[in-house]
LOPA-289317 format. One line per field, with one value per residue (C-alpha): residue in three letters; residue number from 1; x, y, z. Coordinates in steps of 0.5 Angstrom, whole numbers, plus 500, padded with zeros to 3 digits. Example, Ala and Ser with C-alpha at 12.3 -4.5 7.8 and 13.67 -1.06 7.14 Angstrom:
code = ALA, SER
pos = 1, 2
x = 525, 527
y = 491, 498
z = 516, 514
***
This chain:
code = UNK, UNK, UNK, UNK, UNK, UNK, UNK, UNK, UNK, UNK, UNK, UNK, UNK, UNK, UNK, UNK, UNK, UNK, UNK, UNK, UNK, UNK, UNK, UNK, UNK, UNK, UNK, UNK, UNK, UNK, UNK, UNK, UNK, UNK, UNK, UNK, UNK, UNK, UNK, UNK, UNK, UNK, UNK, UNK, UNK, UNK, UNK, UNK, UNK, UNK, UNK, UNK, UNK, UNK, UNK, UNK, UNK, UNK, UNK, UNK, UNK, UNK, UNK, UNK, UNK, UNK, UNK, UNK, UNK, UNK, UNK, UNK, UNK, UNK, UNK, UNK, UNK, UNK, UNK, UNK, UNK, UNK, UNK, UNK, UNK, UNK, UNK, UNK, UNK, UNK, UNK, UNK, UNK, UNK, UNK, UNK, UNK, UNK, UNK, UNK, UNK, UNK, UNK, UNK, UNK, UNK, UNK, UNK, UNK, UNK, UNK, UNK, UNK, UNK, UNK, UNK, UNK, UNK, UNK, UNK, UNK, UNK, UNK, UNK, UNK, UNK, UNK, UNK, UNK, UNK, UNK, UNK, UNK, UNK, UNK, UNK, UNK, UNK, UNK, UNK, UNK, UNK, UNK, UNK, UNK, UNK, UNK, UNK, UNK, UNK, UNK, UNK, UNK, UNK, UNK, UNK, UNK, UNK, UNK, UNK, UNK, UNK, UNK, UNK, UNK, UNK, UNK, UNK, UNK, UNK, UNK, UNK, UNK, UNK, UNK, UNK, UNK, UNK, UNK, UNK, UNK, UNK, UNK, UNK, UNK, UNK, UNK, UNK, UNK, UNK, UNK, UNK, UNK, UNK, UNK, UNK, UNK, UNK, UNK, UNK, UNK, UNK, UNK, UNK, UNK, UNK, UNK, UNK, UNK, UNK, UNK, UNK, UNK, UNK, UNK, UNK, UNK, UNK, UNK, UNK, UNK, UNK, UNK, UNK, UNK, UNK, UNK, UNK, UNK, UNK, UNK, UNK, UNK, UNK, UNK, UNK, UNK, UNK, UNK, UNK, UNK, UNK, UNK, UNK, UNK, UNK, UNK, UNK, UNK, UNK, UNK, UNK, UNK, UNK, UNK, UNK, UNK, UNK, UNK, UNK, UNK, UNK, UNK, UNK, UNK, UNK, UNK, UNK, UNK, UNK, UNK, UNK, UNK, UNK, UNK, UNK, UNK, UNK, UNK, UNK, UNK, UNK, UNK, UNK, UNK, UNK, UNK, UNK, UNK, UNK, UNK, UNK, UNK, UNK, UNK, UNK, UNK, UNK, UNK, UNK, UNK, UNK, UNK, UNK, UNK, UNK, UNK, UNK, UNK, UNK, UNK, UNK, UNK, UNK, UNK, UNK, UNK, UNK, UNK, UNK, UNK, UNK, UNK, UNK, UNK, UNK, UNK, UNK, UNK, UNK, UNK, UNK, UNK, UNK, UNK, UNK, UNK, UNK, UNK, UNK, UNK, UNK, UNK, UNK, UNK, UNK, UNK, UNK, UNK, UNK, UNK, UNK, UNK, UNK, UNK, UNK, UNK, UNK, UNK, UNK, UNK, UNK, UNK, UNK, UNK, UNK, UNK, UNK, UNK, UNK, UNK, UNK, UNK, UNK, UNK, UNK, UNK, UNK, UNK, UNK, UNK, UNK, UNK, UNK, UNK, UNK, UNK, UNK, UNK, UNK, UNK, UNK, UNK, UNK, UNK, UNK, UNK, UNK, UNK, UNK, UNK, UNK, UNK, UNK, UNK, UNK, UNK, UNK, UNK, UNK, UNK, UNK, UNK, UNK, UNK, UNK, UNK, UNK, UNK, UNK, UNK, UNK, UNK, UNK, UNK, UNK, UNK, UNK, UNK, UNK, UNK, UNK, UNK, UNK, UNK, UNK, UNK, UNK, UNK, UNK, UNK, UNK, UNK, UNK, UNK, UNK, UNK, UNK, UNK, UNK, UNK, UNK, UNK, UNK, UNK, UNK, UNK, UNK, UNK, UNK, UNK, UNK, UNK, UNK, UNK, UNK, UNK, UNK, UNK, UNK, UNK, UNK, UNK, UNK, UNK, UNK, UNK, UNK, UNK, UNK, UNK, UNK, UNK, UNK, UNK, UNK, UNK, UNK, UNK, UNK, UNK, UNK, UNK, UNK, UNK, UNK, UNK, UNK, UNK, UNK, UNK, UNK, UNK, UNK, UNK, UNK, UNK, UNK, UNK, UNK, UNK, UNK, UNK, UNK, UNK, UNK, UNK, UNK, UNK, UNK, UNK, UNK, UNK, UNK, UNK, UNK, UNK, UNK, UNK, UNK, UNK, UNK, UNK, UNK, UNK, UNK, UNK, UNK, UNK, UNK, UNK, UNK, UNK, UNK, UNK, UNK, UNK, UNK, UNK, UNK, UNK, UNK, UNK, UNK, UNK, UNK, UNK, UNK, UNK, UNK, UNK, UNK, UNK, UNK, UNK, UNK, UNK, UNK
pos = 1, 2, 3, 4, 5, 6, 7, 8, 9, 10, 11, 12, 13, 14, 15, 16, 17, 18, 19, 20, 21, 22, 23, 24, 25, 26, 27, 28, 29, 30, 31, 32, 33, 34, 35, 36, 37, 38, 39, 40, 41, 42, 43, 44, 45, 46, 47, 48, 49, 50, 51, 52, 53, 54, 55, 56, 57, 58, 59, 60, 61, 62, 63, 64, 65, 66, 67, 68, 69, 70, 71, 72, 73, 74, 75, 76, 77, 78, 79, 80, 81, 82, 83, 84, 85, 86, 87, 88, 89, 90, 91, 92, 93, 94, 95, 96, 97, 98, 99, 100, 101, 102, 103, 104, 105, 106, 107, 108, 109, 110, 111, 112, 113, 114, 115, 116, 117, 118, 119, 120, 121, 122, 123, 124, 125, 126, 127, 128, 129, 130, 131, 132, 133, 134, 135, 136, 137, 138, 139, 140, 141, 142, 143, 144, 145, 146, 147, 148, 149, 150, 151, 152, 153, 154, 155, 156, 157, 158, 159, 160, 161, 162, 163, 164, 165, 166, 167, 168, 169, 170, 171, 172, 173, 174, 175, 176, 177, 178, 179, 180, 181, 182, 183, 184, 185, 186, 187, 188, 189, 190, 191, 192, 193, 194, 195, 196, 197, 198, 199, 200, 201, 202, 203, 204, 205, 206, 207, 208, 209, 210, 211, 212, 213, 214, 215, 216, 217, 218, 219, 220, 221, 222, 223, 224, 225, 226, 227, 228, 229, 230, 231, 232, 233, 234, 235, 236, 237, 238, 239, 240, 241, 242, 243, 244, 245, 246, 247, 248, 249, 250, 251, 252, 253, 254, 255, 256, 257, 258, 259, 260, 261, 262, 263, 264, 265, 266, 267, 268, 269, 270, 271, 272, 273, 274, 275, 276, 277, 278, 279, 280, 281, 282, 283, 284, 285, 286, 287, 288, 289, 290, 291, 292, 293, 294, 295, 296, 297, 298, 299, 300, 301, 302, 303, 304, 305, 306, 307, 308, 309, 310, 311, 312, 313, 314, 315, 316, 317, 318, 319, 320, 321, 322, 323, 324, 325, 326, 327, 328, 329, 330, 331, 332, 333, 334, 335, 336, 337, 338, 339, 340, 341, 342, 343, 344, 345, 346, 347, 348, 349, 350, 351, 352, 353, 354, 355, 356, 357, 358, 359, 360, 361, 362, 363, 364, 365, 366, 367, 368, 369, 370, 371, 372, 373, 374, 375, 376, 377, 378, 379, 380, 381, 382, 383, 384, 385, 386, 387, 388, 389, 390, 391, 392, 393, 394, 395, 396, 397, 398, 399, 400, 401, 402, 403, 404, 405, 406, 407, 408, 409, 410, 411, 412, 413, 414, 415, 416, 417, 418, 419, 420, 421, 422, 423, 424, 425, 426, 427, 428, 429, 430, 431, 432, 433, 434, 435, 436, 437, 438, 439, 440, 441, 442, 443, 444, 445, 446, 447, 448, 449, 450, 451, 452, 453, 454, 455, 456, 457, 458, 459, 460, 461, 462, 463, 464, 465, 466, 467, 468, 469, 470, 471, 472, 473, 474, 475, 476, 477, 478, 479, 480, 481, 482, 483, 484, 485, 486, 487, 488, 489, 490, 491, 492, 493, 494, 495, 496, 497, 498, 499, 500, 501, 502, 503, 504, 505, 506, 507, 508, 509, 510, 511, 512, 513, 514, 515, 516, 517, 518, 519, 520, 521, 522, 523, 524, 525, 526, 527, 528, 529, 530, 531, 532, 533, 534, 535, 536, 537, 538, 539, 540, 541, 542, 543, 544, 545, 546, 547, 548, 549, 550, 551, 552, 553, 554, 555, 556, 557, 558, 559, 560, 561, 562, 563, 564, 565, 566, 567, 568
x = 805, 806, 799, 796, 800, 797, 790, 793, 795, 789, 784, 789, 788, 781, 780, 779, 773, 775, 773, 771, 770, 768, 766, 765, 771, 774, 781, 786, 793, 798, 803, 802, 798, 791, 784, 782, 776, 773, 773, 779, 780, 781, 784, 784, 789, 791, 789, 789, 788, 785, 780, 775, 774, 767, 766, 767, 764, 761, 760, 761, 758, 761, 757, 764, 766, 773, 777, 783, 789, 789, 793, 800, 803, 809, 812, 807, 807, 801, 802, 801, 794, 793, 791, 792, 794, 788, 784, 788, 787, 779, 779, 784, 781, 775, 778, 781, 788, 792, 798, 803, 810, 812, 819, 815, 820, 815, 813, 821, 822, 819, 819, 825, 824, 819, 814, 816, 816, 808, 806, 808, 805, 798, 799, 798, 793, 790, 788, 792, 800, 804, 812, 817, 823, 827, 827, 835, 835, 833, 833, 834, 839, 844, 840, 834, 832, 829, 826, 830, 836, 837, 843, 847, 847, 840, 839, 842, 838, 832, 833, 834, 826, 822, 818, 822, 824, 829, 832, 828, 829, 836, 834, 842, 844, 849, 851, 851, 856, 860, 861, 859, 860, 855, 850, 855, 854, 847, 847, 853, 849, 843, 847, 842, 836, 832, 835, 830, 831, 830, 834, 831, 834, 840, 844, 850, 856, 853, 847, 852, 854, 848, 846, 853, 853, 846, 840, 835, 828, 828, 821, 822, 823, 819, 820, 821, 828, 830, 825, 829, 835, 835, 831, 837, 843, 838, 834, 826, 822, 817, 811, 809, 802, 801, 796, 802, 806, 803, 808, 803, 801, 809, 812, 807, 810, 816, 811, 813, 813, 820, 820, 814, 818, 822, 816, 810, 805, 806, 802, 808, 804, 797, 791, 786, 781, 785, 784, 776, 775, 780, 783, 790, 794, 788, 787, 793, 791, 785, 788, 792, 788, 784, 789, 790, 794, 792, 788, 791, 799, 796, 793, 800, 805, 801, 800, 805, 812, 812, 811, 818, 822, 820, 821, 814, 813, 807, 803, 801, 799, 792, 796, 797, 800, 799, 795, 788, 788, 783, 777, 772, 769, 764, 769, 776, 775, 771, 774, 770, 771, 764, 767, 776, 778, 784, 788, 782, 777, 772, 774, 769, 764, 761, 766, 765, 770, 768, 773, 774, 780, 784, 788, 793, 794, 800, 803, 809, 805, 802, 804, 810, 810, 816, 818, 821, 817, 817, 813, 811, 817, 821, 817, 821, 826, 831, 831, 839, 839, 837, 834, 832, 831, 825, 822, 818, 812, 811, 804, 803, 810, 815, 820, 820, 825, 829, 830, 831, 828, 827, 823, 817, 819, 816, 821, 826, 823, 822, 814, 808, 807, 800, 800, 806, 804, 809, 808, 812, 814, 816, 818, 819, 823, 818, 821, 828, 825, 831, 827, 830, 825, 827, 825, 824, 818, 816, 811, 804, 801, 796, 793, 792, 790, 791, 795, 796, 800, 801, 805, 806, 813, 817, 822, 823, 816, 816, 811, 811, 807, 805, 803, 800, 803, 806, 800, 796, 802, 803, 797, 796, 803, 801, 795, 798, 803, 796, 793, 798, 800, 794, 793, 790, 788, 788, 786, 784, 790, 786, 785, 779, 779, 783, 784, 788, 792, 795, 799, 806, 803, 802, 796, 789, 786, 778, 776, 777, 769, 771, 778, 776, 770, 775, 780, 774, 774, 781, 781, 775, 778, 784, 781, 777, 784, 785, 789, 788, 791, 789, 792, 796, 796, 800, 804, 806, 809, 813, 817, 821, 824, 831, 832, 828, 831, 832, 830, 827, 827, 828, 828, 835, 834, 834, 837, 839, 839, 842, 849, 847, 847, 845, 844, 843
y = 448, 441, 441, 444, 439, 432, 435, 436, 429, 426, 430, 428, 420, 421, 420, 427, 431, 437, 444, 445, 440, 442, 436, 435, 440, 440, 442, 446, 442, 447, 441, 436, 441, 438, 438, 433, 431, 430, 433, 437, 437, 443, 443, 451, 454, 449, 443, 437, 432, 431, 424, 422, 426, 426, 428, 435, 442, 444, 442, 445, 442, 445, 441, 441, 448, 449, 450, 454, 457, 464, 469, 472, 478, 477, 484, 490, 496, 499, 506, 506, 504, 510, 505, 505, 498, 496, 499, 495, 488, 491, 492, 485, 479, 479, 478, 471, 475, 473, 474, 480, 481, 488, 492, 499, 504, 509, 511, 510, 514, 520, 518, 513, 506, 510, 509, 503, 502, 504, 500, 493, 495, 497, 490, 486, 482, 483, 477, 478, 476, 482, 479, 485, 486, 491, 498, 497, 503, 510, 514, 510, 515, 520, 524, 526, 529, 524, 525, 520, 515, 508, 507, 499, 498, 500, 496, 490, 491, 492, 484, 482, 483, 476, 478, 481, 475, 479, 484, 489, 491, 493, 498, 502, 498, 502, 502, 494, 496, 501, 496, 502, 500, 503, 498, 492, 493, 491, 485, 483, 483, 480, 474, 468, 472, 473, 479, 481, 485, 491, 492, 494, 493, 490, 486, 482, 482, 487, 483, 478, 482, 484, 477, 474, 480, 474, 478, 473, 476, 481, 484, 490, 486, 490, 484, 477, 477, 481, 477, 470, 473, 473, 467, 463, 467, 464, 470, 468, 473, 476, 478, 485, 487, 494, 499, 504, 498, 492, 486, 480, 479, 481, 476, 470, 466, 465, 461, 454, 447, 447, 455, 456, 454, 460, 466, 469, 474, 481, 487, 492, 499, 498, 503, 503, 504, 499, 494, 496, 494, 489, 487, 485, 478, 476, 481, 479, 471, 472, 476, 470, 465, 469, 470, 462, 460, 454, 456, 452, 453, 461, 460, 457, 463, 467, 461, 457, 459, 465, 462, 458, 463, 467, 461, 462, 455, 452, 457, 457, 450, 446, 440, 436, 442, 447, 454, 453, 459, 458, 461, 458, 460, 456, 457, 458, 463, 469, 466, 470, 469, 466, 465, 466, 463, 465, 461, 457, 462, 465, 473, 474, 473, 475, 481, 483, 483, 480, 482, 489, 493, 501, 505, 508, 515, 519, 526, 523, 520, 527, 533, 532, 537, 542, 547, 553, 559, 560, 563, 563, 566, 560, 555, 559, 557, 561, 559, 558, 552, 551, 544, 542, 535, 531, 527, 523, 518, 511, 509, 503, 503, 507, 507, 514, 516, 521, 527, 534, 539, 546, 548, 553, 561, 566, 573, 569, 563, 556, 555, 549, 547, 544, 543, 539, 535, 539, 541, 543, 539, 540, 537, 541, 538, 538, 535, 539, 546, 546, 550, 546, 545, 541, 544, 540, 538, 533, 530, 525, 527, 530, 537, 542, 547, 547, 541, 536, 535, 530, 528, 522, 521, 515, 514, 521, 523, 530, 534, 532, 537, 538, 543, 548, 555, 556, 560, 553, 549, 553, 553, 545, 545, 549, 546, 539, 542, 545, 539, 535, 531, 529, 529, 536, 538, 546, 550, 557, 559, 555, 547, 545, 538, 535, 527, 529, 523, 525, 520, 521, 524, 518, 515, 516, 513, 513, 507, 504, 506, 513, 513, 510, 516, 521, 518, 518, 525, 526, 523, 525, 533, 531, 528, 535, 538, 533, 527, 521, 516, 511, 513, 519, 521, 513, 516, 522, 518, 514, 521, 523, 516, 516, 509, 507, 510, 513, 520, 524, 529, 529, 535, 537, 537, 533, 526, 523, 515, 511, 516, 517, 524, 531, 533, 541
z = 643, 646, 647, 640, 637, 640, 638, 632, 632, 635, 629, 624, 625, 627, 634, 637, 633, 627, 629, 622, 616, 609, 606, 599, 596, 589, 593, 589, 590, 589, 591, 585, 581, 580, 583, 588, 591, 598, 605, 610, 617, 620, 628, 631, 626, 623, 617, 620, 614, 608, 607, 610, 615, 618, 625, 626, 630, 625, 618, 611, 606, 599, 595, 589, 590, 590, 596, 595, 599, 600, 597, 598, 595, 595, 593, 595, 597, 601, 601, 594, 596, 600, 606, 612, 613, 617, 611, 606, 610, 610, 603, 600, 605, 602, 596, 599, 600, 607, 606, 604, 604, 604, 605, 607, 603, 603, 610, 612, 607, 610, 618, 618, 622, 627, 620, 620, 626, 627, 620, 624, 630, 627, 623, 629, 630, 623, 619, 614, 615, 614, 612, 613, 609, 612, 607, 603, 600, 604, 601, 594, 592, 594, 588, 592, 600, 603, 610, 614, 612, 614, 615, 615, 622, 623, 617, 621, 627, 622, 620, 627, 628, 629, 623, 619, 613, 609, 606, 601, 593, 593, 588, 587, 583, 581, 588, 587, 581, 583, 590, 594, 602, 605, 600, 600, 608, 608, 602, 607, 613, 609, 608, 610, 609, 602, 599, 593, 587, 583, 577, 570, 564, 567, 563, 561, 565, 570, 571, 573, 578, 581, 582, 585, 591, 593, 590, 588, 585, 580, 580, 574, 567, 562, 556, 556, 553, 560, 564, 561, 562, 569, 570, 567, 571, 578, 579, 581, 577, 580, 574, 576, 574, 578, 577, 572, 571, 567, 565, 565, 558, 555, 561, 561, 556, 561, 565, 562, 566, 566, 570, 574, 580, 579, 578, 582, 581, 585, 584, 586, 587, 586, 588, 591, 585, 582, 588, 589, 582, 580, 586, 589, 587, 586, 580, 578, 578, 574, 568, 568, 567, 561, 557, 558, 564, 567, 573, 578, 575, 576, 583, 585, 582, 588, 594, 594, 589, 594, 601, 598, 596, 602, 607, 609, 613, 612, 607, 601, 600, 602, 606, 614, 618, 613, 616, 615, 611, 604, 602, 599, 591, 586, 580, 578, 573, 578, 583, 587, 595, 597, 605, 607, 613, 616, 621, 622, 623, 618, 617, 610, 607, 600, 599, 606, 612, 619, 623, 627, 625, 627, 626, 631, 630, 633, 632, 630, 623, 622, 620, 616, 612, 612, 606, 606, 604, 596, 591, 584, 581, 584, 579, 573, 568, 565, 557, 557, 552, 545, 546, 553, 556, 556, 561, 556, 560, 557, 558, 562, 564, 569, 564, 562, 555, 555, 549, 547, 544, 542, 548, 548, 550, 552, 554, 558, 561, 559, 558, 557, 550, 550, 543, 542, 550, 554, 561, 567, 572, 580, 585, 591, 598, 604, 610, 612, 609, 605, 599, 594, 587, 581, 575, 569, 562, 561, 554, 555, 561, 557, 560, 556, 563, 571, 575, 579, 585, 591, 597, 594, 589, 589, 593, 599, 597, 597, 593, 586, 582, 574, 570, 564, 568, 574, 578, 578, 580, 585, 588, 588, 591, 597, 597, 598, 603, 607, 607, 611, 605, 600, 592, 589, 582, 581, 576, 574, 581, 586, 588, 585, 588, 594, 598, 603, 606, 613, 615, 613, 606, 605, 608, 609, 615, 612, 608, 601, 599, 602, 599, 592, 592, 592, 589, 582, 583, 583, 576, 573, 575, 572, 566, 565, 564, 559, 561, 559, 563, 566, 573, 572, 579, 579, 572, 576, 583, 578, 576, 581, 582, 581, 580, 574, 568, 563, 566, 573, 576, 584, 588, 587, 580, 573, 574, 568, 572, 567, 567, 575, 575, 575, 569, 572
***
């Protein structure tokens, strides 16, 4: 370190040769806020100085393209990409994102903190700085079967990690409010750290309480009167633009020159034919600039506003002593990363990665799935109400509206009602073969025949599948179970078209161009039974997902989350 440090010195001052030099850069100050021209000095991984720096290695003249500082997400989960995370830094560096920061909820969900565990590891040597917030809630709820729980001392042991820098989306907020021990434990043990938010729609006098336990960010506003809110009670809001979830244009007005500090860009879940079309935080970054976002005010909400609020030392910004992570684009518009250098070293270029990257595979990560035997009656339900709720899907949203109708019937059971879009759905527990299966409709997925099933279900991921009849959900649902874990869509009592994900029925360990492939498949077989969602494998994730209201359906049965309870 001493070592590193006087040649840092001695190329700062301009005593000692660059190992890189890029002369003639248009360099994006996200400290000051502006653009200013000349040459940067960069020593082994870190950047030395910014002036007249001449003598180096080598020499990179930009002839006045911009250098900017590489991207960081600061709320992410990469299991919603389906990419092992070896996959996920091939497919997002290029793109000049270097930094992520994520809680990895999803695989503890399934494999507790072995998964977790695993993720860390596989992380290990990648150019792209991977933070750890440690996983607040497995499971979310005690509404649903999880594969594993983390309880609050292995949550205190979790933070102790040396990359591992808070404590993740405390989503029970109605834990928080009913000051449930074993959640109040976790903030408690969290104090010091970064505790990051999750409370959609809260308000008032329980916001107030949910932010006096320590929690800091909020990453779920939907409108601009919520987000304002929050930011006023001292939350930093994160605005979300995801592949189901698309808060950025209803939020971007709370940007202003007296807030800014206080919000950052996060994709939150984002797939992977999302991220091969439109990107990660970059993605996001540009949206923002067309509709009408200062480039360099937008380019700081994903750089520096999150290394602050993470306390990432020595990120996100073009400075002396700051990470020599940038890339290098001939506008701020595309911001299409011609070369990203990461700790100093070149790692892309022209949308290709340079850099080799694994996947460790295990046992322990496969075969994941356990459900007790069951058959298509299983699926039935018994038309015992005169009105029967619904889940009602909001596009673009994961908010979903609960209502009740008059159900269509035929003999004794609650069957789909195509004309009026409503179709059955299960969720099916798949890790201790307890045989438990929620039932419950919902409106606006759109299939008129067949279904749609996955392993994928926020939060406990268990298999999730919706349909017209019960033969087609069946046949999707074991065929997910055959594959280990995966999406399938089935019609005509057979699976039609299949991606399997074998790593925790989370995960593929094939590459994005692979995976997209796939996934295309998947959505234009889903499209042919008559959906017309953008993402409905995403849209369908989001239904079991007990802590978003107003109403899901876990696989101990329908959850009314804004009373918090099983309604059946």
């Amino acid at each position: 370190m001493m070592n590193n440090l006087r040649q840092l010195v001695a190329v700062a001052r301009g005593h000692e040769s660059a190992d890189i030099i890029f002369t003639n850069a248009m360099i994006v100050n996200t400290l000051s806020g502006d653009i200013e021209e000349g040459n940067v000095a960069i020593c082994d991984d870190r950047i030395a100085g910014i002036g007249d720096y001449r003598d180096g290695k080598e020499i990179i003249d930009l002839k006045g393209k911009y250098l900017v500082p590489t991207f960081i997400d600061g709320h992410v989960h990469i299991e919603s990409s389906m990419l092992h995370i070896s996959r996920y830094a091939e497919a997002v560096v290029p793109r000049g994102v270097c930094g992520i920061v994520t809680d990895l909820h999803e695989i503890a969900n399934v494999k507790g903190i072995e998964g977790v565990k695993y993720m860390i590891e596989c992380s290990r040597d990648l150019p792209l700085d991977c933070y750890f917030m440690s996983p607040s809630c497995v499971p979310a709820t005690h509404l649903e079967t999880a594969g594993a729980m983390l309880s609050a001392p292995e949550v205190v042991k979790a933070l102790k990690g040396d990359r591992t820098i808070g404590l993740g989306e405390v989503m029970n907020f109605p834990g928080v409010l009913a000051a449930d021990p074993g959640v109040i434990k976790k903030i408690i043990a969290a104090d010091g750290k970064i505790i990051d938010g999750h409370a959609p729609g809260l308000k008032g006098k329980d916001l107030n309480a949910y932010i006096a336990c320590g929690i800091m960010s909020d990453h779920e506003s939907t409108a601009l009167d919520e987000a304002r809110e929050k930011l006023r009670r001292g939350m930093f809001i994160m605005i979300r633009e995801g592949s189901s979830e698309k808060n950025l244009e209803a939020l971007l007005p709370l940007v202003t020159d007296r807030t800014y500090k206080r919000c950052m860009f996060v994709v939150d879940d984002r797939s992977c034919s999302d991220l091969k079309r439109d990107g990660e935080i970059d993605g996001v970054v540009r949206k923002a600039i067309s509709l009408g976002m200062d480039p360099v005010r937008a380019i700081q909400l994903a750089t520096i506003n999150t290394a602050e609020y993470f306390r990432i030392s020595r990120a996100g910004a073009i400075a002396p002593g700051y990470a020599a992570n940038v890339f290098i684009t001939p506008d701020l518009i595309s911001l299409e990363a011609e070369r990203v250098y990461h700790d100093g070293r070149l790692v892309a270029e022209n949308g290709k990665a340079l850099f080799a990257s694994s996947v460790l595979k295990g046992d322990e990560m496969t075969h994941t799935m356990h459900v007790k035997p069951y058959n298509a009656d299983a699926l039935a339900i018994p038309a015992e109400k005169a009105n029967y709720p619904i889940i009602e899907i909001v596009p673009d949203q994961i908010l979903t509206r609960k209502s009740f109708e008059k159900p269509k019937v035929n003999g004794k059971r609650i069957v789909s009602d195509i004309d009026r879009d409503i179709v059955k759905l299960a969720v099916i527990e798949r890790h201790k073969a307890t045989g438990n299966i929620g039932l419950a409709m919902i409106k606006g997925l759109g299939i008129k025949r067949g279904a749609l099933a996955s392993s994928i279900a926020h939060d406990s991921h268990n298999i999730i599948c919706a349909g017209v009849d019960d033969e087609d959900i069946y046949a999707a649902s074991r065929e997910v179970e055959r594959l280990g874990g995966g999406l399938v869509v089935a019609d005509g009592g057979r699976a039609v078209e299949s991606l399997p994900l074998p790593i925790a029925g989370l995960l593929s360990d094939e590459p994005i161009e692979v995976v997209v492939d796939k996934m295309e498949r998947m959505e234009s077989a889903a499209r042919r039974l008559g959906t017309g969602l953008a993402s409905p494998f995403a849209t369908l994730s989001f239904l079991a997902l007990p802590v978003i209201p107003e109403l899901r359906l876990s696989d101990m049965g329908l959850v009314d989350v804004t009373e918090f309870r099983i309604m059946n």
